[in-house]
PASEBA-1860 file (N, C-alpha, C; in nm, 3 decimals):
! residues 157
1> XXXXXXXX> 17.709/5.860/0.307/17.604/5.958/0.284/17.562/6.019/0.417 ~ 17.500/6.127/0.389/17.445/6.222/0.523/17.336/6.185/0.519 ~ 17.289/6.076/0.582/17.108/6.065/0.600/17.101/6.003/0.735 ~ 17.003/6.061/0.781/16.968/6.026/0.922/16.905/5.875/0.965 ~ 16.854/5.808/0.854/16.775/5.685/0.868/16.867/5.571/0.813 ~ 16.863/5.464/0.868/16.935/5.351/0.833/16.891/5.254/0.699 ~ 16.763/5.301/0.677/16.680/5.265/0.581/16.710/5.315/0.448 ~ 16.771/5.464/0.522/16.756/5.580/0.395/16.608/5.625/0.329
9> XXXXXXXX> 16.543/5.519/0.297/16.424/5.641/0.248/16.283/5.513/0.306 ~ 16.315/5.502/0.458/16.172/5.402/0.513/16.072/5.437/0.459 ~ 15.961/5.357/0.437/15.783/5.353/0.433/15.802/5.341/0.571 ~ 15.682/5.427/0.572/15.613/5.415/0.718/15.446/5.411/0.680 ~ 15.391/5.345/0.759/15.248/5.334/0.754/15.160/5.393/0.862 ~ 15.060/5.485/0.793/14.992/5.562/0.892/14.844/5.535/0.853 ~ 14.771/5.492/0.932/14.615/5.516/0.898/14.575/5.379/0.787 ~ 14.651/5.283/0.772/14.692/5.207/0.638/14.744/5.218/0.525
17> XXXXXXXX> 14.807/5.363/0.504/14.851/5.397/0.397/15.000/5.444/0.388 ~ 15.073/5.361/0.347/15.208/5.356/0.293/15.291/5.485/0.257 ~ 15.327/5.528/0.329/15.419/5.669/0.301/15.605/5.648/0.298 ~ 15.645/5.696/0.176/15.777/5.680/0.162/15.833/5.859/0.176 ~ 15.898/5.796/0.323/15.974/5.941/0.393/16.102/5.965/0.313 ~ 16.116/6.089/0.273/16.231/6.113/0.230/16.264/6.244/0.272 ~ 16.312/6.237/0.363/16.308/6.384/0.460/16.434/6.357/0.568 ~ 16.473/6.238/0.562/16.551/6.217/0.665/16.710/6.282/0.592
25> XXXXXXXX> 16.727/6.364/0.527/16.861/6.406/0.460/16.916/6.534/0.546 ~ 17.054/6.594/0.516/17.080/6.719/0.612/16.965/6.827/0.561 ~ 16.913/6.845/0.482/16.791/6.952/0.502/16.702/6.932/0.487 ~ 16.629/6.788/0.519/16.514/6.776/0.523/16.391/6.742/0.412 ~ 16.499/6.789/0.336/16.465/6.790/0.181/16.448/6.671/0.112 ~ 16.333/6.654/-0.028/16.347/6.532/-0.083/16.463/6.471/-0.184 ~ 16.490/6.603/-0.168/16.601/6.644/-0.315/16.735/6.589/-0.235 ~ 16.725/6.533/-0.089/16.889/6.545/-0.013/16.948/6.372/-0.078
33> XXXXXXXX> 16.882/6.279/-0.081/16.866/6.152/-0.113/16.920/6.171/-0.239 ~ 16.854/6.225/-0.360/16.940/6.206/-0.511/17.047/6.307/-0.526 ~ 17.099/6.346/-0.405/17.193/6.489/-0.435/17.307/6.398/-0.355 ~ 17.263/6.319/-0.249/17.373/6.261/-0.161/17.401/6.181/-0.268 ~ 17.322/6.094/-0.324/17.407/5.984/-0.399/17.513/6.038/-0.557 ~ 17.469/6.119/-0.642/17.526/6.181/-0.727/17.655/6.250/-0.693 ~ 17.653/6.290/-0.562/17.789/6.375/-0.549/17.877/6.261/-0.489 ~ 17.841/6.120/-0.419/17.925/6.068/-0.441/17.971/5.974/-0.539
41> XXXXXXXX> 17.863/5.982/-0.654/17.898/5.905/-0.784/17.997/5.999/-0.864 ~ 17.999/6.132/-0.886/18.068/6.199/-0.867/18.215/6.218/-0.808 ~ 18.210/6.174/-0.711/18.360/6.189/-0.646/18.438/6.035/-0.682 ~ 18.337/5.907/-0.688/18.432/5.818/-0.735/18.443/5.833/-0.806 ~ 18.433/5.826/-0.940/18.435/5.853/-1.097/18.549/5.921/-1.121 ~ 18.553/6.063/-1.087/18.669/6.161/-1.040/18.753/6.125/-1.019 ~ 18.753/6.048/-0.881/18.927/6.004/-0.800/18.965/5.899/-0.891 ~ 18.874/5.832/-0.963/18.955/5.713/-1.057/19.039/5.773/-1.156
49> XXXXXXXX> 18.972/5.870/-1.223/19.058/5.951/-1.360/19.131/6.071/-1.322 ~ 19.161/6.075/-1.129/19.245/6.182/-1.118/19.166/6.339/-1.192 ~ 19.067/6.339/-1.224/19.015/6.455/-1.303/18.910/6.545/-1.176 ~ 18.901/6.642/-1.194/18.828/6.767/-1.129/18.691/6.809/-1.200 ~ 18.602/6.793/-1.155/18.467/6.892/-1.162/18.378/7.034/-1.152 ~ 18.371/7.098/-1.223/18.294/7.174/-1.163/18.167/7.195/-1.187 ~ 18.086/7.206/-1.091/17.926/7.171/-1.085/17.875/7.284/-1.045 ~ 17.754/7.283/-1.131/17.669/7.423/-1.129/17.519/7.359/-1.099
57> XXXXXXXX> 17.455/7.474/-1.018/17.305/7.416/-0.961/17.259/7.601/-0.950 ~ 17.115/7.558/-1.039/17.041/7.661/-0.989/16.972/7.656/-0.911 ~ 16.936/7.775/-0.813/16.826/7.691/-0.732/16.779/7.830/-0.688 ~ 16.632/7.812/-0.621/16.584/7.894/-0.564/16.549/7.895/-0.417 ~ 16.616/7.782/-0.363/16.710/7.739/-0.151/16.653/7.556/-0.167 ~ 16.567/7.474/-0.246/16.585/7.358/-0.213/16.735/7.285/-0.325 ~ 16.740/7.320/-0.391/16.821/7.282/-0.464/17.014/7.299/-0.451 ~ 16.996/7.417/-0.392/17.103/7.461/-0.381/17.091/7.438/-0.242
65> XXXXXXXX> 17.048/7.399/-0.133/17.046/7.362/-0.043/17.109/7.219/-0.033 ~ 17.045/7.141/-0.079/17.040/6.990/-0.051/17.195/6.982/-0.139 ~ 17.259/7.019/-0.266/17.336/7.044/-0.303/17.480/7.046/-0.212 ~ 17.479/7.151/-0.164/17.579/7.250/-0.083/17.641/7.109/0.046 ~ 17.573/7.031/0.142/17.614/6.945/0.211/17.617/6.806/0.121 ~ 17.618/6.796/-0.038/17.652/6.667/-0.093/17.789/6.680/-0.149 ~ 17.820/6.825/-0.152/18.004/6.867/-0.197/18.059/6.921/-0.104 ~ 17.990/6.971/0.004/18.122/6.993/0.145/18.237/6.852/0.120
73> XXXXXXXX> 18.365/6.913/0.120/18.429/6.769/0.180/18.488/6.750/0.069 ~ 18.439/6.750/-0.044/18.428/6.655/-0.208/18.578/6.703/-0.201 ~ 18.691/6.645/-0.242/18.863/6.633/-0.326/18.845/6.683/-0.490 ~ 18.719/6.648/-0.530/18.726/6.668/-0.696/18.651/6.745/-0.787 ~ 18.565/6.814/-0.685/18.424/6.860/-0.753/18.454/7.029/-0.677 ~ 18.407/7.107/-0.751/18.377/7.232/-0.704/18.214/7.276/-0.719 ~ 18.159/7.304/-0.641/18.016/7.313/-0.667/17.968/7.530/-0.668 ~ 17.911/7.549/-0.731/17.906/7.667/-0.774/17.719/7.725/-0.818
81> XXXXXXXX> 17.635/7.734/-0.657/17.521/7.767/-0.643/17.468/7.878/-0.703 ~ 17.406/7.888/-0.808/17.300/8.017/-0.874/17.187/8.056/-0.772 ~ 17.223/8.155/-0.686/17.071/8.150/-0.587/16.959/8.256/-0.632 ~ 16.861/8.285/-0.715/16.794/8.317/-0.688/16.753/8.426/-0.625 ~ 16.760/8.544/-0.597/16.717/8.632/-0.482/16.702/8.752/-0.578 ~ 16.541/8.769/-0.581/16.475/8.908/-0.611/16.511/9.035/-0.567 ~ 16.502/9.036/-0.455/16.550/9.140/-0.415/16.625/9.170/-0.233 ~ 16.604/9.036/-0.178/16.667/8.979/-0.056/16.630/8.880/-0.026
89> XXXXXXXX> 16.786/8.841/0.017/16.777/8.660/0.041/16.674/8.622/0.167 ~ 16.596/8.451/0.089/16.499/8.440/0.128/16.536/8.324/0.283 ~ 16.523/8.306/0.413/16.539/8.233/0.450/16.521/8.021/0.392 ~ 16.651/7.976/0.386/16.694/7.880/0.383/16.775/7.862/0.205 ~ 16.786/7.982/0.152/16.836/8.013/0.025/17.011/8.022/0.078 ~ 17.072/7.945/0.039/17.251/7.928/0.048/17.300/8.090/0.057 ~ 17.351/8.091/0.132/17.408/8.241/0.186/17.575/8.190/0.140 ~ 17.666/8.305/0.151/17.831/8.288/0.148/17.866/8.234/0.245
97> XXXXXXXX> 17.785/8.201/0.389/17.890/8.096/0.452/17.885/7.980/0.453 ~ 17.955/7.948/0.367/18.004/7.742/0.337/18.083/7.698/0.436 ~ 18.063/7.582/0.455/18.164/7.572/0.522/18.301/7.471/0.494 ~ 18.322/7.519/0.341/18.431/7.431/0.312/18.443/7.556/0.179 ~ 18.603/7.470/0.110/18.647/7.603/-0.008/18.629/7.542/-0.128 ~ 18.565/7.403/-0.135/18.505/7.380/-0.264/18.413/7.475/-0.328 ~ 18.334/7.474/-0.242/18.174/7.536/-0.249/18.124/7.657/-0.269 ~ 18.080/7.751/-0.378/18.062/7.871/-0.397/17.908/7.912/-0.395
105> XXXXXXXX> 17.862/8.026/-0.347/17.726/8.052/-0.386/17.664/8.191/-0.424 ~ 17.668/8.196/-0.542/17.592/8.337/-0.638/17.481/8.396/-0.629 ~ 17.461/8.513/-0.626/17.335/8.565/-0.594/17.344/8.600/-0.706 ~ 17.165/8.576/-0.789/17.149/8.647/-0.924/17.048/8.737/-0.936 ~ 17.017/8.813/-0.922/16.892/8.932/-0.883/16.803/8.851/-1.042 ~ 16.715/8.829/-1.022/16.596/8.727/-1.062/16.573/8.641/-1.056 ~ 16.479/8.540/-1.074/16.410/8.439/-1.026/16.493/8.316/-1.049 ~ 16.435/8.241/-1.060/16.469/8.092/-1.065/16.532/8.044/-1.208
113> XXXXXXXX> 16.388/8.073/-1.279/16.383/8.076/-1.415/16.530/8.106/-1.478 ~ 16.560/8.253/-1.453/16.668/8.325/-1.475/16.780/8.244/-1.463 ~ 16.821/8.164/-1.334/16.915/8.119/-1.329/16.916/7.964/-1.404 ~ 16.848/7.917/-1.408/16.797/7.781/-1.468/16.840/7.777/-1.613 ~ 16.796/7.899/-1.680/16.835/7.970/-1.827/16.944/7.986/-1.871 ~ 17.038/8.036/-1.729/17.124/8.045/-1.756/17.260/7.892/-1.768 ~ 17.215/7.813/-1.671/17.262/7.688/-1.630/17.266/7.653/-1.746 ~ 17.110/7.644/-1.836/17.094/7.585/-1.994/17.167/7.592/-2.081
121> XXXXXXXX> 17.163/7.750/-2.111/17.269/7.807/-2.193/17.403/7.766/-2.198 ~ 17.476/7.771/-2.052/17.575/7.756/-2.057/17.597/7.598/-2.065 ~ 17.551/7.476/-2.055/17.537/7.356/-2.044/17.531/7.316/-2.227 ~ 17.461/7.394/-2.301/17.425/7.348/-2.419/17.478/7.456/-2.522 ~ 17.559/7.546/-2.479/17.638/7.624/-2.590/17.753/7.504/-2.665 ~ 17.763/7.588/-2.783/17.888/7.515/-2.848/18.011/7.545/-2.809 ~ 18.021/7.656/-2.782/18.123/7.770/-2.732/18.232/7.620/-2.677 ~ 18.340/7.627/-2.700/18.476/7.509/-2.599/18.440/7.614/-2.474
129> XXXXXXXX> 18.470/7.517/-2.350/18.487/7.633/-2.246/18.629/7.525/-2.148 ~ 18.705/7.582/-2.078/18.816/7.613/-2.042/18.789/7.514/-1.927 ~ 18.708/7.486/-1.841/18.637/7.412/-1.749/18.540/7.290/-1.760 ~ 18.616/7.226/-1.724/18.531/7.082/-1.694/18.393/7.115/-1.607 ~ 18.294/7.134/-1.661/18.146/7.131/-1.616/18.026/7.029/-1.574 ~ 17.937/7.056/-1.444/17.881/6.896/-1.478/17.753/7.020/-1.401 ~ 17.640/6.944/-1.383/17.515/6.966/-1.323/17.446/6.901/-1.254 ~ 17.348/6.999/-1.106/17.292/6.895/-1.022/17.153/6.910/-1.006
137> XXXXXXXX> 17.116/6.974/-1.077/16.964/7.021/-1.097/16.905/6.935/-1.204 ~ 16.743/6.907/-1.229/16.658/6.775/-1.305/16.737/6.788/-1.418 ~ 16.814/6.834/-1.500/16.862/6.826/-1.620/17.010/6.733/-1.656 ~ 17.047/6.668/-1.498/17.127/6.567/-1.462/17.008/6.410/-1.474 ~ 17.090/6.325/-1.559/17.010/6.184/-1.584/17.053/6.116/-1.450 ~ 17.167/6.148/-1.425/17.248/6.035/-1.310/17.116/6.105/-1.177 ~ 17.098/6.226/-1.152/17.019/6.221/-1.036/16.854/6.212/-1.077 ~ 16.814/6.216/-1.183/16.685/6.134/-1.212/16.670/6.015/-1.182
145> XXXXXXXX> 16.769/5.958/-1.241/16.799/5.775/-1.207/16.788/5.736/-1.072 ~ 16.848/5.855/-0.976/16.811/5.794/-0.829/16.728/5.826/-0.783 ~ 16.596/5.902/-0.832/16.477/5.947/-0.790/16.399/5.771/-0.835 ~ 16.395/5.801/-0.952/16.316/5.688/-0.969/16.371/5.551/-0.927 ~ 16.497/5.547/-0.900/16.513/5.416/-0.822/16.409/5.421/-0.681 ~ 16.431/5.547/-0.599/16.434/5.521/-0.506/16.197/5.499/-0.436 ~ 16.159/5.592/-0.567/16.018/5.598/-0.580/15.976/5.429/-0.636 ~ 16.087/5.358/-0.716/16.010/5.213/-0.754/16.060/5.135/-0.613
153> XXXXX> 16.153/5.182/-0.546/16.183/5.092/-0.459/16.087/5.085/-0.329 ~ 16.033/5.203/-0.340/15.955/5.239/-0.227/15.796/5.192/-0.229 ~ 15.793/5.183/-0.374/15.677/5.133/-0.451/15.649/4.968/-0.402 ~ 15.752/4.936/-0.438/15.721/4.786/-0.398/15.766/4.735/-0.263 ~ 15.864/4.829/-0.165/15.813/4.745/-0.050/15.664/4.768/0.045
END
């Protein structure tokens, strides 16, 4: 994983009160912690069944942020960013330079919502579609599961 702390997600105590940092990820983000671990639950899963992914995230720059450095690299997953942008991209919103050829990122002229809608749609149509699909935005259980692992774990030390 890409995290800066050896702890991964330390308490630190300030003033007497127990704070669980989760900031130490490549962007800083809280979202970098359940995005690092999913994309590599993700890639094992994958390399066992020889099978390919492709992953869709909407986001409006934390999502598709924290995203984008959990599939640099990935052998099995293609990741494919919905960004968001009204009417110009907002600083820290995923721009076209990736730096790997897994990794794609879409500009959708409306909001968040918009793209989120669209993620839905396409996630919960009946329609067969031609592509193996997966998701990295709250509507993924596998990266809920590591939120709340990581909030009970933090809880009790």
């Amino acid at each position: 994983m890409h995290l800066r702390h050896p702890a991964v997600t330390p308490v630190a105590a300030v003033n007497g009160i127990h704070i669980l940092e989760l900031f130490h990820g490549p962007t800083l983000a809280f979202k970098d912690v359940a995005l690092q671990f999913l994309g590599r639950v993700f890639e094992y899963y994958l390399a066992q069944s020889g099978r390919r992914l492709n992953i869709l995230a909407a986001t409006s720059g934390d999502t598709g942020s924290a995203a984008l450095p959990a599939s640099v690299g990935a052998g099995h997953t293609y990741l494919c960013a919905l960004s968001a942008w009204a009417d110009q991209p907002r600083p820290g919103t995923p721009d076209d330079h990736v730096p790997d050829d897994n990794v794609f990122c879409l500009a959708v002229r409306g909001s968040f919502d918009d793209c989120q809608a669209s993620l839905k749609r396409y996630s919960g149509s009946a329609v067969p579609r031609p592509l193996r699909t997966g998701a990295v935005n709250s509507i993924n259980w596998a990266r809920l599961l590591a939120q709340i692992v990581y909030y009970f774990y933090g809880a009790f030390r």
